[in-house]
C-alpha positions in Angstrom: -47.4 16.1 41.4 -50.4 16.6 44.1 -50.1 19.1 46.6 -50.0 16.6 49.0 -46.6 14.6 47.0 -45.5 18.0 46.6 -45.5 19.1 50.4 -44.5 15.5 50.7 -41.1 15.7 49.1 -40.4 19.3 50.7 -40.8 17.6 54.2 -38.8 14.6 53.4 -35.7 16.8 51.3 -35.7 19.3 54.4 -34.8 16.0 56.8 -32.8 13.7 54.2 -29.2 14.5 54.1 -28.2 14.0 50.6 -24.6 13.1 51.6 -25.6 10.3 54.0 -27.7 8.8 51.6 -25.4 8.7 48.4 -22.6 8.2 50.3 -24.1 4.5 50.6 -23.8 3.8 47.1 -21.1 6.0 46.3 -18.0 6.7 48.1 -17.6 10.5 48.5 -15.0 12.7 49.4 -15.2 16.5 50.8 -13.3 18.4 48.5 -13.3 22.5 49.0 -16.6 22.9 50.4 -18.6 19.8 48.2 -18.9 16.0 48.2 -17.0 14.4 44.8 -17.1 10.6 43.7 -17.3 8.6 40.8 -20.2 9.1 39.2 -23.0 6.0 39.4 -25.0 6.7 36.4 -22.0 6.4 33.6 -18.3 4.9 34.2 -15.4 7.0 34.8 -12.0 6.8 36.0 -11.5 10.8 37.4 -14.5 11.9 39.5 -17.3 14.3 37.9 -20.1 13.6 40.0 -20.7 16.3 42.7 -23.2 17.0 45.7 -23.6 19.5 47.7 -25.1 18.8 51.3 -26.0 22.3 51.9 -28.5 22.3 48.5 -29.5 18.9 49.0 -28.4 18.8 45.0 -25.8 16.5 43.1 -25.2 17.0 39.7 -22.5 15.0 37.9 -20.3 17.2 35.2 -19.5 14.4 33.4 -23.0 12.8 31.7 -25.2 16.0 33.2 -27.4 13.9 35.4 -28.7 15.8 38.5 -31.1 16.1 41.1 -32.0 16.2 44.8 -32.1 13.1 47.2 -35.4 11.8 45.9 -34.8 12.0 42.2 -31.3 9.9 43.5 -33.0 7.6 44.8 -35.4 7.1 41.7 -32.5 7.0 39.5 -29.9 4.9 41.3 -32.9 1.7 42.2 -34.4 2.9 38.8 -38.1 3.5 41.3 -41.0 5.4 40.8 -41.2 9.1 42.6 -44.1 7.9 44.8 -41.9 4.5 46.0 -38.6 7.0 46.2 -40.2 9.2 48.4 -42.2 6.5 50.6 -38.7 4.7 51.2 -36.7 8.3 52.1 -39.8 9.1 54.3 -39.9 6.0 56.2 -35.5 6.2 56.8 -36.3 9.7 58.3 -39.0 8.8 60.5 -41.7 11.2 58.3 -45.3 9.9 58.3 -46.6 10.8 55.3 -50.3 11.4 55.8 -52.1 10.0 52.2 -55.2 11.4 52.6 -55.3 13.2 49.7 -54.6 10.1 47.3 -58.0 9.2 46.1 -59.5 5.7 47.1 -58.1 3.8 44.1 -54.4 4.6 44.7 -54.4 4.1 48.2 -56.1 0.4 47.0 -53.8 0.0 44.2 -50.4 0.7 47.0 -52.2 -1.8 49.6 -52.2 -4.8 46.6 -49.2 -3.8 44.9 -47.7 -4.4 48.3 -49.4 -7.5 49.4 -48.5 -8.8 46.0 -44.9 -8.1 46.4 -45.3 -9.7 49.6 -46.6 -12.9 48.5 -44.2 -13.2 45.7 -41.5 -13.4 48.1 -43.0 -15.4 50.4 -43.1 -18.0 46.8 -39.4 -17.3 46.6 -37.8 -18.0 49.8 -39.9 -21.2 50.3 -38.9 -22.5 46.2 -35.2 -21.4 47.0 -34.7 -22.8 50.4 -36.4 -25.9 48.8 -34.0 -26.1 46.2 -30.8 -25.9 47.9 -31.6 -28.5 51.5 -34.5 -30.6 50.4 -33.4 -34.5 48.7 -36.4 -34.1 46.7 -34.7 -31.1 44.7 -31.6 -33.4 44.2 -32.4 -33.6 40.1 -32.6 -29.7 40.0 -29.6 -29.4 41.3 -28.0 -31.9 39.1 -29.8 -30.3 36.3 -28.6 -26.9 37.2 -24.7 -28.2 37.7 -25.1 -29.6 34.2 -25.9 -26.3 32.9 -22.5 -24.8 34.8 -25.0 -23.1 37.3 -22.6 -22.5 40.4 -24.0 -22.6 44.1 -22.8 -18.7 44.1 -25.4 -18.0 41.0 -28.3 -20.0 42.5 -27.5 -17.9 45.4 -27.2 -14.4 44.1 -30.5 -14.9 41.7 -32.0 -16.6 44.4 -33.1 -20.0 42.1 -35.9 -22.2 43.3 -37.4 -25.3 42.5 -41.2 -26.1 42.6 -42.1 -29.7 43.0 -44.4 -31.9 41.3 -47.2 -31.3 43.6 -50.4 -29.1 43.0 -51.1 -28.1 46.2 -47.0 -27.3 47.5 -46.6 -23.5 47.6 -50.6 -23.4 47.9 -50.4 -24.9 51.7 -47.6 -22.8 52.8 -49.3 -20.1 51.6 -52.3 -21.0 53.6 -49.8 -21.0 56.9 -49.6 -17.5 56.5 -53.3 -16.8 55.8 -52.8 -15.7 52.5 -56.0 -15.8 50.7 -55.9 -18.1 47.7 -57.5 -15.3 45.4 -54.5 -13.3 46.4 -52.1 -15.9 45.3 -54.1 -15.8 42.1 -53.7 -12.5 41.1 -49.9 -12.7 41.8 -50.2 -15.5 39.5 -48.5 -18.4 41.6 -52.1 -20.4 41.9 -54.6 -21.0 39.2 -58.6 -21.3 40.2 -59.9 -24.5 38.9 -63.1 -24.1 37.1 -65.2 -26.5 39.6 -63.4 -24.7 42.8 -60.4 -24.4 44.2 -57.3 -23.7 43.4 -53.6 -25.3 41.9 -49.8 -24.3 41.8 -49.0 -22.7 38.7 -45.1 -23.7 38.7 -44.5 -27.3 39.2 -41.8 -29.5 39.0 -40.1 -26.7 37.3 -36.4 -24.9 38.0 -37.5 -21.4 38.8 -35.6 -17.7 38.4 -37.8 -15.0 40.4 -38.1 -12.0 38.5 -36.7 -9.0 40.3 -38.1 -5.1 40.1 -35.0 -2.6 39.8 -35.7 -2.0 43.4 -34.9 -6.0 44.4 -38.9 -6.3 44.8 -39.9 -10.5 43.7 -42.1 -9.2 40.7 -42.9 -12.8 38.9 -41.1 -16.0 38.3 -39.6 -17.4 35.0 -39.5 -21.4 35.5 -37.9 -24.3 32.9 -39.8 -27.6 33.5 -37.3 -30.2 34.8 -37.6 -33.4 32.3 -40.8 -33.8 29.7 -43.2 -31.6 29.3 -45.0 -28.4 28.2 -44.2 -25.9 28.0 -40.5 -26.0 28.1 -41.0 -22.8 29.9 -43.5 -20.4 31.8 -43.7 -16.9 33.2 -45.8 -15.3 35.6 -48.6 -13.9 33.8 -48.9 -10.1 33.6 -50.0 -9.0 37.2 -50.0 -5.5 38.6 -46.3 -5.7 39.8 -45.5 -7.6 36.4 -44.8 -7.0 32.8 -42.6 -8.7 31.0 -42.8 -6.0 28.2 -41.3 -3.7 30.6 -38.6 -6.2 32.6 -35.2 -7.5 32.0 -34.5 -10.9 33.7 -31.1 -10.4 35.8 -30.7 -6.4 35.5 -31.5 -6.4 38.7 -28.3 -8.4 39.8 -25.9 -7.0 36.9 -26.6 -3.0 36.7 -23.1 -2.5 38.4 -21.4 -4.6 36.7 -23.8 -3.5 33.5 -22.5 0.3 34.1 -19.1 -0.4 35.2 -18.8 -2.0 31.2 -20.9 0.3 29.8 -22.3 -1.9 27.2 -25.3 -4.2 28.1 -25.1 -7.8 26.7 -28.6 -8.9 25.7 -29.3 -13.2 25.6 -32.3 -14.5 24.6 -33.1 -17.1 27.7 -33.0 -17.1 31.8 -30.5 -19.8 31.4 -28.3 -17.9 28.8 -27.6 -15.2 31.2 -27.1 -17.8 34.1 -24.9 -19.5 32.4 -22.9 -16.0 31.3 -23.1 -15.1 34.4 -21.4 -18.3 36.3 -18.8 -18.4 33.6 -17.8 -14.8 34.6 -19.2 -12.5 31.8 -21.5 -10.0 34.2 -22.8 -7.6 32.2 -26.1 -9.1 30.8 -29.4 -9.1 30.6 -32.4 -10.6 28.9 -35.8 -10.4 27.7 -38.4 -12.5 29.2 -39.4 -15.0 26.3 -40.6 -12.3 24.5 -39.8 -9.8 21.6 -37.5 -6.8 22.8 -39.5 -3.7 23.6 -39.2 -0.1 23.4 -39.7 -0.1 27.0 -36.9 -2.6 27.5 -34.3 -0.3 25.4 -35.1 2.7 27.6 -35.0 0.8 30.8 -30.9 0.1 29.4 -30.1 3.5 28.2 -30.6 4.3 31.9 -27.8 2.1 33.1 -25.5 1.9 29.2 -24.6 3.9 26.1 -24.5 0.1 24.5 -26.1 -2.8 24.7 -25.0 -5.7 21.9 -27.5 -8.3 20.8 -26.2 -11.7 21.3 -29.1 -13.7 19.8 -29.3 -17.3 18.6 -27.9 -18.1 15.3 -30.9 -19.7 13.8 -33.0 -17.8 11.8 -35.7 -16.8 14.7 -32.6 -15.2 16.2 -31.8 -13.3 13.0 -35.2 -11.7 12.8 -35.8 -11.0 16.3 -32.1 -9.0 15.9 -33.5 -7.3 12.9 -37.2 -6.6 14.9 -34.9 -4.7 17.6 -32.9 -2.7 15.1 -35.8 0.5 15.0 -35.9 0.2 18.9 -32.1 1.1 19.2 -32.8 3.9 16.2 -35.7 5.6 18.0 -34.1 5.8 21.7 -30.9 6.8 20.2 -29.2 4.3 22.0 -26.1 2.6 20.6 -26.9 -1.2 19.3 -24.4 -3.7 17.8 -25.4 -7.7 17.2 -22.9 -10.5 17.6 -23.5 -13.3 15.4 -23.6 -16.8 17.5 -22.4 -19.6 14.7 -25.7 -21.3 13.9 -27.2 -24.1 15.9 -25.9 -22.3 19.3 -26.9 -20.0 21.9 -24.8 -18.5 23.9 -24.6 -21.0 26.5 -24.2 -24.2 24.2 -21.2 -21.8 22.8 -19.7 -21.2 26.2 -19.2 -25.2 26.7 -17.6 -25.5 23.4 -15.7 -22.8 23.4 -15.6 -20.9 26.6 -15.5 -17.4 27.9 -12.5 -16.0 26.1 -14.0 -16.9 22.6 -17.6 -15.5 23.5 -15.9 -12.1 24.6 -13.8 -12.2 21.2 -17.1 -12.8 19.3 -18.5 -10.1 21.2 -15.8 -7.8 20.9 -16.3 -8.0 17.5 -19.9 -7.2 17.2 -21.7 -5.5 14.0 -22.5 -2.1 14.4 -26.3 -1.6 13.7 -25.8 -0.6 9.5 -23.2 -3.5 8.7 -25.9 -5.7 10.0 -29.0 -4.6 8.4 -26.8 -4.3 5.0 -25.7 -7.5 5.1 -29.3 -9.0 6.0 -30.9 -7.6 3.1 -27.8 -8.1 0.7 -29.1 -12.2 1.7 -32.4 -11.4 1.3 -32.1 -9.5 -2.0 -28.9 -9.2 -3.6 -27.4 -6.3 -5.2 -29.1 -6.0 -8.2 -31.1 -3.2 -9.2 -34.2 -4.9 -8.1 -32.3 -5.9 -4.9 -30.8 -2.6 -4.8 -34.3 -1.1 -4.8 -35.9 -3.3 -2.2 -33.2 -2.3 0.2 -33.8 1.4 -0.3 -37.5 0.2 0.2 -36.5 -1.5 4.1 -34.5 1.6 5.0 -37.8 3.7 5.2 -39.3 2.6 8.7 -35.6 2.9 10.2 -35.3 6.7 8.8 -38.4 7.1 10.1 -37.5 5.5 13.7 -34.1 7.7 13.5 -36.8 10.8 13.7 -35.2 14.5 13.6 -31.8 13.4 14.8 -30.2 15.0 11.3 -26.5 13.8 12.3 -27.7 10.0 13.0 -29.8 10.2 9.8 -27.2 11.4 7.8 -24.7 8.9 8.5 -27.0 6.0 8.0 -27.8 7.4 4.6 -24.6 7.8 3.7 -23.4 4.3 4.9 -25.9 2.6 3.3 -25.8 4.8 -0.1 -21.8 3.7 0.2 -22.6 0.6 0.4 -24.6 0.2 -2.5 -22.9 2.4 -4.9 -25.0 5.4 -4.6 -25.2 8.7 -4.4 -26.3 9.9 -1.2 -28.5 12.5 -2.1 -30.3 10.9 -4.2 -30.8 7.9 -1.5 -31.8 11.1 0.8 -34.5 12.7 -1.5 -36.2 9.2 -1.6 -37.0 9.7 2.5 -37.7 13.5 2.2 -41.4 12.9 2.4 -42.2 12.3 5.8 -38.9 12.0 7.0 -39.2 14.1 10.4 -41.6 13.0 13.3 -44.1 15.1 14.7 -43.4 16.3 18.6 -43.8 18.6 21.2 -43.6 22.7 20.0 -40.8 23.7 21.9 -41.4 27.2 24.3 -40.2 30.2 21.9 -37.1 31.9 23.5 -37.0 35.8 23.6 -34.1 37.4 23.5 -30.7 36.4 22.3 -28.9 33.1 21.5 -25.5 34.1 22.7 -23.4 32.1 25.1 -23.5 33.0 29.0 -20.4 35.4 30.1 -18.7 34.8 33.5 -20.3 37.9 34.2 -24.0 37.1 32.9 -23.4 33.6 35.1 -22.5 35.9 38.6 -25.2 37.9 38.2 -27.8 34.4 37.5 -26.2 32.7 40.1 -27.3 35.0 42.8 -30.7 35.6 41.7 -31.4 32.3 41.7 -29.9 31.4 44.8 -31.1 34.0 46.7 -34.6 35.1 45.0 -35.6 37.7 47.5 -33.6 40.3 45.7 -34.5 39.0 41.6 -37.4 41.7 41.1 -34.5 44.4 41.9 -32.8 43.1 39.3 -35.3 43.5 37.3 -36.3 47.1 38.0 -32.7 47.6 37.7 -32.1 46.3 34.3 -31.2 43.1 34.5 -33.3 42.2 30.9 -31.1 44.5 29.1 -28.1 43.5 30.8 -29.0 39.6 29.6 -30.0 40.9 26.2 -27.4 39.2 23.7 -27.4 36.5 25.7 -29.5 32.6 26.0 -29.6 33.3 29.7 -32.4 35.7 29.4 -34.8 33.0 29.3 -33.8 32.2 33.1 -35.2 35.7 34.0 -38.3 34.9 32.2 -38.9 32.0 33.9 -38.4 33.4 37.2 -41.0 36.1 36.9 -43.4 33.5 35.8 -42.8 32.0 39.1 -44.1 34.1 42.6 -41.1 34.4 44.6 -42.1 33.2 47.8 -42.9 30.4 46.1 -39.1 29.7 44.0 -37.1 26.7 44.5 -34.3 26.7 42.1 -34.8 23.3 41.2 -38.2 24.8 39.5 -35.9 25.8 36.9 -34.6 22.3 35.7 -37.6 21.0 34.9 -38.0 23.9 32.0 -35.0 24.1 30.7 -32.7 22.0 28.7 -29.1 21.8 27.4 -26.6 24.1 28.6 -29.1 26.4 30.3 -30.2 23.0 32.7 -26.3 22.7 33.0 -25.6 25.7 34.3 -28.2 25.8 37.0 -27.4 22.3 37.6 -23.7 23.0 38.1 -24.3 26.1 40.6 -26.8 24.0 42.8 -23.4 21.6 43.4 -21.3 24.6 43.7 -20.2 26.5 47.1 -22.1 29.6 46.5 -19.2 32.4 45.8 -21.2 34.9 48.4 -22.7 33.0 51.3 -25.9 34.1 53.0 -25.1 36.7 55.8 -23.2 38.5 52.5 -26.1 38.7 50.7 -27.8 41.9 51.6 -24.0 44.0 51.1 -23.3 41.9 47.9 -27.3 42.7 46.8 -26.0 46.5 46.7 -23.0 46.2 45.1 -24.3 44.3 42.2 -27.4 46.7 41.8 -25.2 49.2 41.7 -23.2 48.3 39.1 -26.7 47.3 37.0 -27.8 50.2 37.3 -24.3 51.9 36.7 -24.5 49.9 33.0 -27.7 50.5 32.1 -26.7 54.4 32.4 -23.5 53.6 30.8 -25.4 51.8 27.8 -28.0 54.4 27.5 -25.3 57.4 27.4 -23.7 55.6 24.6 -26.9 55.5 22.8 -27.4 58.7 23.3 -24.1 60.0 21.9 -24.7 58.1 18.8 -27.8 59.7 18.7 -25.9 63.4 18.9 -23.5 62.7 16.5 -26.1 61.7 13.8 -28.8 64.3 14.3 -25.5 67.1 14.3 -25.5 66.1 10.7 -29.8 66.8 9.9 -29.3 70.5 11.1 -32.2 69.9 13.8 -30.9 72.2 16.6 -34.6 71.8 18.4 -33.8 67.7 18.9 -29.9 68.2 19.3 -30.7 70.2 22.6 -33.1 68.0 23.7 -30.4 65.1 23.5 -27.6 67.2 25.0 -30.0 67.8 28.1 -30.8 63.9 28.1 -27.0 63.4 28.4 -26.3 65.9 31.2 -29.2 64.4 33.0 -27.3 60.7 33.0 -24.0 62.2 33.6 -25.5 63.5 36.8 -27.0 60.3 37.2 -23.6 58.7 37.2 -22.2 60.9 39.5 -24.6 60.3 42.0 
C-alpha cells in the first residue's frame, strides 16, 4: 500500500460508519454494546458475525472473517482495495487526491472506466432491444423454447444483437464514443481496409458481470446457422474469462445461502437452472475451469459440485478440475449427467426434482477419480499400478495438508486392496510443496490464559501505556505462553504509529482470532479508565515479577544450603530481604 492509499483508507475509515454500511447488506441488531447478524460470508442459522461501531471492526466468530469497513466492502462485492476504497470515499464525500499514483495507473483507472462504460452502454441498448423491438421476436421465441422466463431475461439482463454490422456501432457513435474505444472493449472489430464492424450479430447475448455488477464482456449464442455456435468478448482489460464465472454475479446469495456452488458447463445451462428454480450456480465461460475460478468460489462456498455433460469431453474436463479443488483445499464432488445430456436437455425430460436428486447424490472427489481410472485401467496389477501412477500429480496438488493427504491415500489404497503405507512410501519423494518460511516464534507455545488475554487486550487497545509493560515485565509474564509473539510484534512497531489492525496482517490462527475477537468486543475498561486501570495492572506486573523472582531465589537457598557455601548463601539471603522490601513497598 502507497502512502498515499494508506492515508487514503485512514481518512475514509475515520468518516465511514461501519454499522451504516453493513447494516445494508446485513440486518444488525445492537446487542450489549455491539452490532450482531447473520454472518454474509458463510450460512448460519444463530448469529456469529459481530461489529463494533466504535472500532470500525467486524469479525464473525463463526468462519473467523474480519476486518474494517473497506476490507467489507472488498469482501462482500468480492472488489479490489483500490475500487473498495474509491466507492466508500465517494459515499462520504472524501476527495481522494491521486497524485501520488504514477501516470500509468491513473491511465489504466480512466480506461478501465471508460470501458466499463461502454460495455453497458452495449447492454442496455441489446437488452432493451430484445424485449420491445418486433425484430427480436425469434429471440424471444428461441429463449421461451429454452424455458428462459421474462423474470431471467430480466435479472441477467439478456440482449439480442441483430443482423446488422453497423447496429451497436451507430449508437455508439450517438454518444461520441470513439470506435477504437469500442474496439478495445471488444464489441467492434477494425476491418483491415478501415473501418469498423459489430462483433455480436444476430446473436442472443448474456453480459458478463464483475462481482461488483460492472458489464465486463458479453457471452452471445448465434440465433439459427452459423459459426461459431457461440462467442465471448475477447480478453480486454476489464475481461478474463480465466478469472470469471458467468451468473455469480446474480447467484452469490443464493450460492452462500446453500453453501455449495453448482458448476454447468454453458450460459444457457445455468439460465435454464436458474428459470427452473435451482439458484445456486455458476459457470465457466466456454473454457476449462481455472485455479482462479476455484478461488473466486471458496470465497462465497465450502462446495461447489461439478455438474458436467455426460459425454466424454465432460468426463475429462471433470477429471482436469479434480487437482484445482485439491490445491485450494476446497470441497469438490461431480454429478454424473446420463450421457447425451446437459443439464438443461435433463431438466425438460426430467425436471427440477430429479436434477436435485442427481445432485444430491454427487461423487465425492476419490469415488470419482477411482472409478475413472478403474474404466481406464482395470484392476489388474498393471491396472493397479497405473492408478498408483495418476495419483501422483493429485498428492502433489494436495501439498502439505498431511490430514487431506492421508485420507486420499488411504481411500484409494482401500480401494485397491492395499496397504496404505506402502501406497504412501511411493509419494514420499517430493511429496511436500515448497512455500513461504514461516516467522520463527520466541517463546512459548502454550495456550493464552484469561489472564494473559486482559493484560493483551489493553496493550493493544490502548498502546500508549505497552513499553510500561514492557519495563515492567510483561515478556516474562507471557513466557509459557503463544501470546508472546503479540509483544514482539508491537515493539517492532513505533507506537505512535500502532493501529491494532497492524497485528492481523502478521498473525494467523488463534493469535489473528483473538485480536480479531477483541476489536468486536466492548472494551472491559473504557478510555477515561485507562490511566487508573494502567496502574493497577503495572502494579500487579511488577508485583509478579517479584513474586517469581523470590521463588527463584528460595530455590536457589535451599540448594546451595546443601554445597556448604556460606559466602553465596548470604549473598542470596540479602537478595531475598531486598525483594521482600520490595514487596512491601
Amino acid at each position: 500500500m502507497t502512502m498515499f492509499q494508506d492515508n487514503a483508507a485512514q481518512l475514509v475509515k475515520d468518516a465511514a460508519d461501519i454499522v451504516e454500511v453493513i447494516n445494508e447488506h446485513v440486518p444488525l441488531q445492537k446487542r450489549s454494546g455491539r452490532y450482531v447478524g447473520l454472518c454474509p460470508f458463510h450460512s448460519e442459522k444463530t448469529p456469529s458475525f459481530s461489529v463494533n461501531q466504535e472500532r470500525g471492526f467486524f469479525h464473525c466468530f463463526g468462519c473467523k472473517e474480519s476486518g474494517d469497513v473497506i476490507s467489507f466492502v472488498m469482501k462482500y462485492h468480492s472488489l479490489p482495495f483500490l475500487d473498495a476504497l474509491k466507492e466508500l470515499a465517494d459515499r462520504y464525500g472524501i476527495a481522494i487526491d491521486d497524485r501520488e499514483l504514477t501516470p500509468a495507473e491513473k491511465a489504466r483507472a480512466r480506461k478501465r472506466k471508460t470501458l466499463f462504460a461502454v460495455n453497458e452502454l452495449a447492454a442496455s441498448l441489446y437488452h432493451d432491444f430484445l424485449r420491445h423491438d418486433p425484430a427480436a421476436e425469434p429471440a424471444r421465441r428461441y429463449l421461451e423454447s429454452r424455458r428462459i422466463t421474462a423474470t431471467v431475461i430480466k435479472d441477467f439482463r439478456l440482449g439480442y444483437a441483430p443482423d446488422s454490422w453497423d447496429f451497436l456501432g451507430k449508437h455508439l457513435a450517438t454518444h461520441k464514443i470513439e470506435p477504437a474505444t469500442a474496439v478495445e472493449a471488444g464489441l467492434l472489430v477494425a476491418k483491415e481496409r478501415g473501418g469498423y464492424y459489430d462483433r455480436f450479430r444476430k446473436r442472443v447475448l448474456c453480459p458478463i458481470f464483475s462481482m461488483a455488477g460492472e458489464v465486463a464482456g458479453f457471452g452471445g449464442r448465434i440465433l439459427g446457422e452459423g459459426q461459431p455456435k457461440y462467442l465471448n468478448t475477447p480478453e480486454t482489460p476489464v475481461f478474463d474469462k480465466g478469472k470469471t464465472l458467468f451468473g455469480l454475479y446474480q447467484t452469490k446469495k443464493a450460492v452462500q445461502a446453500g453453501r455449495r456452488c453448482l458448476l454447468v458447463e454453458g450460459n444457457f445451462d445455468l439460465l435454464s437452472m436458474v428459470a427452473a428454480g435451482i439458484t445456486n450456480v455458476a459457470a465457466p465461460l466456454g473454457t476449462a475451469l481455472t485455479l482462479h475460478h476455484v478461488r473466486l468460489l471458496k470465497k462465497y462456498v465450502p462446495e461447489a459440485v461439478l455438474l458436467f455433460d455426460g459425454d466424454q469431453a465432460g468426463m475429462k474436463a471433470a477429471m482436469r478440475s479434480v487437482p484445482l479443488f485439491l490445491t485450494e483445499q476446497l470441497d469438490g464432488k461431480v454429478a454424473i449427467l446420463p450421457e447425451g445430456h446437459d443439464p438443461d436437455t435433463y431438466l425438460a425430460a426430467h425436471g427440477q426434482v430429479a436434477l436435485e436428486d442427481l445432485v444430491a447424490k454427487a461423487y465425492s472427489l476419490p469415488d470419482f477419480l477411482f472409478g475413472r481410472f478403474v474404466e481406464m485401467y482395470g484392476l489388474g496389477m498393471e491396472g493397479k499400478a497405473k492408478i498408483i501412477g495418476e495419483l501422483q500429480p493429485l498428492i502433489k496438488a494436495i501439498g502439505n495438508n498431511h490430514l487431506q493427504r492421508s485420507i486420499f491415500i488411504a481411500h484409494f489404497s482401500e480401494k485397491l486392496g492395499l496397504d496404505a503405507r506402502e501406497v504412501a512410501g511411493h509419494f514420499q519423494e517430493g511429496a511436500t510443496v515448497a512455500g513461504p518460511k514461516k516467522r520463527r516464534r520466541i517463546g512459548g507455545s502454550g495456550p493464552v490464559s484469561d489472564g494473559q488475554r486482559r493484560f493483551l487486550e489493553f496493550m493493544v487497545i490502548y498502546p500508549q501505556y505497552f513499553q510500561d509493560f514492557v519495563d515492567a515485565g510483561i515478556e516474562e509474564f507471557l513466557a509459557d505462553s503463544e501470546a508472546l509473539h503479540i509483544v514482539e510484534i508491537m515493539k517492532e512497531i513505533p507506537t505512535e504509529h500502532f493501529q491494532p489492525e497492524m497485528l492481523l496482517a502478521r498473525l494467523d490462527g488463534t493469535l489473528k482470532d483473538i485480536i480479531a475477537e477483541m476489536l468486536v468486543a466492548v472494551p472491559a475498561c473504557l478510555p477515561e479508565q485507562s490511566a487508573q486501570t494502567a496502574r493497577e495492572m503495572l502494579d500487579w506486573l511488577v508485583r509478579h515479577s517479584l513474586h517469581k523472582k523470590k521463588e527463584q531465589l528460595v530455590l536457589q537457598i535451599r540448594r546451595v544450603q546443601h554445597e556448604n557455601n556460606p559466602v553465596l548463601l548470604m549473598e542470596l539471603i540479602e537478595k531475598k530481604k531486598e525483594l521482600d522490601e520490595a514487596l512491601i513497598n
